[in-house]
N, C-alpha and C positions, 0 to 999 in steps of 0.2 A: 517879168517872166513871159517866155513865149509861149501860145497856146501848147506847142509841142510838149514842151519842159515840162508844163504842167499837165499833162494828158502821159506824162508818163512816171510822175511821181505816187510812189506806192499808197496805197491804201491806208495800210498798219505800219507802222515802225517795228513792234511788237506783236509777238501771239497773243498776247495777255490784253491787249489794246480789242479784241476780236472776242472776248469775254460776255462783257455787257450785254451786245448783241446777244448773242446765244446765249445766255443766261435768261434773257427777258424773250425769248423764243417759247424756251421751256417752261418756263412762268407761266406765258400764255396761252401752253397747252395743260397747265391746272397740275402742274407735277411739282412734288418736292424736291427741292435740289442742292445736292454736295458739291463743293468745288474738288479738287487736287484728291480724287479716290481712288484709295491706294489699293491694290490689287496683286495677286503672284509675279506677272511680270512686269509693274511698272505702275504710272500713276495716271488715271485717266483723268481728262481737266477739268467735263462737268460729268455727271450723274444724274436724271431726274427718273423720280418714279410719282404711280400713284397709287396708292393701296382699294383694294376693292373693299369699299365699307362696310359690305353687310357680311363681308368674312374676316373684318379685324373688329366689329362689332358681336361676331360668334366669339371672338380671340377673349376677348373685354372679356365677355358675361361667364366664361370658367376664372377669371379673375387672373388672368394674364398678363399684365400689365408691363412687367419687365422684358428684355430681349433675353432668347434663346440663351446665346451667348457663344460660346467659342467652336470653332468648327467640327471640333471633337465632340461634344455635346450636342449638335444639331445630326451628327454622324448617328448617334446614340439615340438618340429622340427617331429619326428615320427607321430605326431599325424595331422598334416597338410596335404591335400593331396595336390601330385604334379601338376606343371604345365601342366602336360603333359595331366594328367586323365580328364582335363577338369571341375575336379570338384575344390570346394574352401570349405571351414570351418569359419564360424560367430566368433567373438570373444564373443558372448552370446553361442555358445556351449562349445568354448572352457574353459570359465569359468565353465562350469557345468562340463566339462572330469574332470578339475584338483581342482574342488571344495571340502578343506580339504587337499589339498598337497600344492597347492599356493591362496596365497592371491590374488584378485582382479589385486591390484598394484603390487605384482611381478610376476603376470603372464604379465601383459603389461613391466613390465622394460624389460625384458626377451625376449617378443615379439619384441620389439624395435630394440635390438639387435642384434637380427636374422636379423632384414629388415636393417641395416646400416650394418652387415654385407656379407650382398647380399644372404642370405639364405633364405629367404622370401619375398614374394612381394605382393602387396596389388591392386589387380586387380578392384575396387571398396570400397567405403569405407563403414568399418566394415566388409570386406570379408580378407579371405589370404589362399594361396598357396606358396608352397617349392617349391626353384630352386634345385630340388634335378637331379633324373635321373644317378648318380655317384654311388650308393650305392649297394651294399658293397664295399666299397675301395680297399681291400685288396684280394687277391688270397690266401696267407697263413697265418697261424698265427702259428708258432711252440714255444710252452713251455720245457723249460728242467729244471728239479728237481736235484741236485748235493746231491748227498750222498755215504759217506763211505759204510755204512752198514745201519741199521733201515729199511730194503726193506720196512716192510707194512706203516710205517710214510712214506715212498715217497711216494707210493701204493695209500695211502688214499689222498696225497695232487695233485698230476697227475690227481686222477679222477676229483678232485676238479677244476680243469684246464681244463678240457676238457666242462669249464662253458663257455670260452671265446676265447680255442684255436682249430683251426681243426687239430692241431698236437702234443697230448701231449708225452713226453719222462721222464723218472727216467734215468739219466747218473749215472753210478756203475764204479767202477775200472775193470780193462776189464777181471781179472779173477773173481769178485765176478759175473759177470756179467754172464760169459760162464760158472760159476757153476749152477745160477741159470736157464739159457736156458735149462740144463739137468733134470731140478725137474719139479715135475707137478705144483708148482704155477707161474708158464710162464705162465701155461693156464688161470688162472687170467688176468694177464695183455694183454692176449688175446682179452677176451674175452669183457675188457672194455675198448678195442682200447687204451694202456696203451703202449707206446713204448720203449725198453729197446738202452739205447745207453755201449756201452763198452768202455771205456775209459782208454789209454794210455799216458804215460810220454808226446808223440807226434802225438798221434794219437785218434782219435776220430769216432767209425764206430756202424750204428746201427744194430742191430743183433736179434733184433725184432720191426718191424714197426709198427706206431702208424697208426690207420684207424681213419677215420674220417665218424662224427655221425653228422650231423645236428641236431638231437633231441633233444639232450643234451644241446644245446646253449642259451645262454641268449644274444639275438639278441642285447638288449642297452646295455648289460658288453662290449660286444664284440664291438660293435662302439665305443663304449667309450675308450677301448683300444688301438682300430687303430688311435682313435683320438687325445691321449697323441703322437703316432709315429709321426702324420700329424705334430702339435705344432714344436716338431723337429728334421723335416726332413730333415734338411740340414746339423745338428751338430750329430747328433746318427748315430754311424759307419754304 
């Protein structure tokens, strides 16, 4: 084979070949990580987070052990105020927040469930406040997008990402990657804190970094997320 031929044969056969790398990127920055994370519009390829310890270790010592759990119930938990503020919430208001999302009786099964699972306490009755004070759980939340080529389809599903992560990335093979750091649509992914990773047979390095935007998050996506990691914690690399 001519030096040519082979100077121009692709990197990856596969997205999935582009994995490992970024998998062992994220490892190496001390994050827990889900493959194929399924999300409202689609499936993102990895996920890594990392939990801030001494506010899942406040989590632990109310004897919290289990996740949240489904988005309606983290909906419900948000809307309680904490122990701490002094104040409480009626369950005749809190029918009225979620009057038309939940029925009467599944707001109380719901309720229930929070207080057996120690996330709720009933300081009087018909009052309740969250043993909360842990929240946000996490310190990072990094997304990476795996593609050959289709830059603007990663382009568009990264910003989409940047719904529930402080860190989003499009992982490219490492020279489609350093051609695109030479064009001006880098300034894109610039510009909407869109992080570019370069990716090698072995190696994995970013080559434009993802900023992070508070504004853009959807505070319950985003607990709900960390809340699938919390579930498990103990089994998810």
């Amino acid at each position: 084979m001519t030096r040519r031929a082979s100077a121009q044969r692709p990197q990856f056969r596969f997205e999935l070949d582009m994995a490992a790398p970024a998998y062992a990127w994220l490892r190496r920055n001390k994050l827990k990580v889900k493959r194929e994370f399924s999300l409202p519009w689609g499936i993102c390829d990895l996920v890594g987070i990392s939990f801030n310890e001494q506010r899942a270790q406040r989590r632990l010592a109310h004897g919290q052990v289990h996740s949240v759990g489904t988005p309606r119930r983290l909906s419900l938990l948000h809307k309680i105020p904490e122990v701490n503020s002094g104040r409480s919430i009626t369950l005749r208001r809190l029918r009225s927040e979620f009057n038309g999302v939940l029925s009467n009786d599944a707001l109380e099964h719901e309720l229930h469930h929070l207080i057996r699972r120690n996330f709720v306490r009933v300081p009087r009755n018909g009052f309740f406040q969250s043993l909360n004070g842990w929240a946000p759980l996490h310190d990072r939340i990094v997304s990476v997008e795996l593609k050959l080529n289709r830059i603007q389809e990663a382009f568009t599903q990264a910003c989409s990402n940047r719904a529930f992560a402080s860190e989003s990335y499009v992982a490219l093979p490492s020279r489609t990657a350093r051609r695109l750091m030479r064009t001006g649509r880098s300034e894109l992914f610039r510009k909407n804190g869109v992080g570019i990773l370069a990716v090698g047979a072995r190696s994995c390095l970013p080559v434009l970094p993802s900023s992070y935007s508070g504004a853009q998050q959807d505070l319950l996506l985003q607990a709900h997320c960390v809340e699938r990691f919390w579930r498990s914690r103990g089994s998810c690399s």
